[in-house]
C-alpha positions, 0 to 999 in steps of 0.5 A: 586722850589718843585712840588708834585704830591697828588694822582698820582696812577691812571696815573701810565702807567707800565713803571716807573713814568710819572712824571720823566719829572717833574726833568725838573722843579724842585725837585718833589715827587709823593704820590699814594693816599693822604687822607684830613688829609694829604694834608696840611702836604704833600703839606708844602713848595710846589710851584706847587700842581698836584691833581686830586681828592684830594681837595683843598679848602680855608682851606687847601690854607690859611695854604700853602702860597708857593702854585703858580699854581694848576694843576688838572689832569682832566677836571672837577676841582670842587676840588679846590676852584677856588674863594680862589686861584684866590683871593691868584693869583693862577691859577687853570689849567686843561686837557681839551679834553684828553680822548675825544676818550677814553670816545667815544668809551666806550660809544659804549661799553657800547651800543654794550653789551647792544645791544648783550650781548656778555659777557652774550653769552660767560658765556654761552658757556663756561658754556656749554650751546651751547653743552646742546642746541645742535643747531648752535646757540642761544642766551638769549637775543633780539640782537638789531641792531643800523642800522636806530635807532635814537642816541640822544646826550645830550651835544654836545661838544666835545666828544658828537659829537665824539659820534655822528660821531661813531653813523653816521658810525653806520648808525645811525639817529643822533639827539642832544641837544646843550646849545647853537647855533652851526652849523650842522656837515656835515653829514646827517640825523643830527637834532638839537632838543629841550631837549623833542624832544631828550628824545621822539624820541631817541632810544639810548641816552648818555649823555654828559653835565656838572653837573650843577643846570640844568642839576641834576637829568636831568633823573628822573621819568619825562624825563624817561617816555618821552623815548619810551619804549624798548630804552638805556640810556648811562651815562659817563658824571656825576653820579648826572645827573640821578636819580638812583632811578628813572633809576632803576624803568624804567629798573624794569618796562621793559619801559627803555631796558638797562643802561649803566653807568661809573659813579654813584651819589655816587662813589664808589656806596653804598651798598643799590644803586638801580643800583646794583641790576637792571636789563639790568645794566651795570655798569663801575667803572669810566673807560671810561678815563682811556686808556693808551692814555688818561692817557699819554694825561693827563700827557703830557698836564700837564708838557705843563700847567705847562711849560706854567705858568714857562714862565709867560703865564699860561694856560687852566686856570679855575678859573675867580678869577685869570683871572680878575686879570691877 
């Protein structure tokens, strides 16, 4: 049996490959980066593929006939397509729930330099500032406490309500919009509200929803007038999820405070990208995953995904065109 890894440079953890457990299985070899006119030659023979960005769609599975198991090294698997390995009685698994804490406390990343601008107040002092001004202190920028104001979470899944815990400790008010009926968690205040609501009574929302046809360009110039002026929006759910556009001229007209974002419509961001140049922006280049927890996590459920195949008992599997066959 051959397994080979397609890009497995951004699971690189500092010491050795992580894919050495692989040698458990069966022979095995690692690519850092494979680009599309690659994928079929480099994947030739192999019986088990581990992808994370590098697409596998009909074409490439009509010319692997070897191929027994997909093994995506992320949550999202909208890389591979399902349809076609489900109909050649391939499963597509995937890592769900690996980085939950990860994502959760980037998000408050983000809202905390939004919130102080911390980096904007060390490049000032280190500039010298502080001994310009000579006073005992000062700062640049309105510092917003999160005591009292309103959390609106966007998709309470798992990691939203993660999310949602942090902003309880933060003695935040906690509001959510959730696809469907869910029982309320035990603390308070905690509310349940419609898409609307969330949008006109948050002070701070993050988004955690899938891309889906309802829920692209979620945030457009609509949604953003709803927000009360002076509020944040966090975005580390899905770039297409916001319209950048739209964002740019909220924060350019003062009525939206700040964006923080780890994921943009276009990535990496083309040059003319209206978030690059707007004001009170952050923007992360898709990290919010990326601790070495959350890589280690990765991986760990990987090896379990493909352990679980070996033994005839496949699982977090994604495609429904294998699943109605099993």
């Amino acid at each position: 049996m051959k397994i080979v890894v397609l890009d497995g440079y951004s699971l690189e953890l500092g010491n050795g490959s992580p894919w050495e457990p692989l040698s458990a299985f069966a022979e095995w070899e690692c690519w850092e980066r494979t680009p599309a006119d690659k994928t079929v030659e480099r994947s030739a023979g192999a019986d088990i593929l581990i992808t994370n960005k590098v697409v596998i769609g009909e074409k490439e599975l009509a010319q692997l006939p070897d191929v027994k198991l997909i093994a995506v090294t992320a949550a999202g698997t909208n890389i591979v397509d399902h349809e076609a390995a489900g109909k050649r009685g391939i499963p597509v698994c995937n890592t769900p729930a690996y980085g939950t804490d990860s994502v959760a406390q980037h998000v408050f990343a983000l809202i905390l330099e939004l919130c102080r601008r911390t980096s904007l107040h060390h490049a000032s002092v280190v500039d010298g500032e502080w001994n310009r001004r000579g006073d005992f202190c000062y700062w640049l920028k309105p510092q917003m406490e999160l005591t009292g104001k309103t959390l609106g979470i966007f998709g309470f899944g798992n990691l939203g309500q993660r999310v949602a815990e942090i902003g309880h400790a933060f003695k935040m008010n906690v509001i959510a919009c959730a696809r469907r009926p869910m029982d309320k968690p035990g603390y308070e205040p905690f509310e349940f509200v419609s898409r609307e609501e969330l949008f006109r009574r948050s002070d701070v929302i993050s988004l955690h929803c899938p891309l889906t046809d309802d829920t692209r360009g979620l945030v457009c110039a609509e949604t953003l007038a709803m927000m009360k002026p002076g509020s944040l929006l966090i975005n580390t759910a899905r770039g297409p999820v916001v319209n950048s556009h739209d964002a740019a001229e909220a924060l350019k007209s003062g009525h939206l405070a700040g964006f923080g974002v780890d994921v943009l419509e276009q990535e990496p961001p083309r040059e003319d990208d209206p978030l690059l140049s707007a004001p009170n922006t952050i923007i992360t280049p898709h990290i919010a995953w990326a601790t070495d927890g959350a890589r280690g996590n990765i991986v760990k459920i990987t090896l379990a995904n493909i352990d679980a195949w070996r033994r005839g008992e496949p699982q977090n599997v994604v495609n429904k065109a294998y699943l109605k066959q099993a």
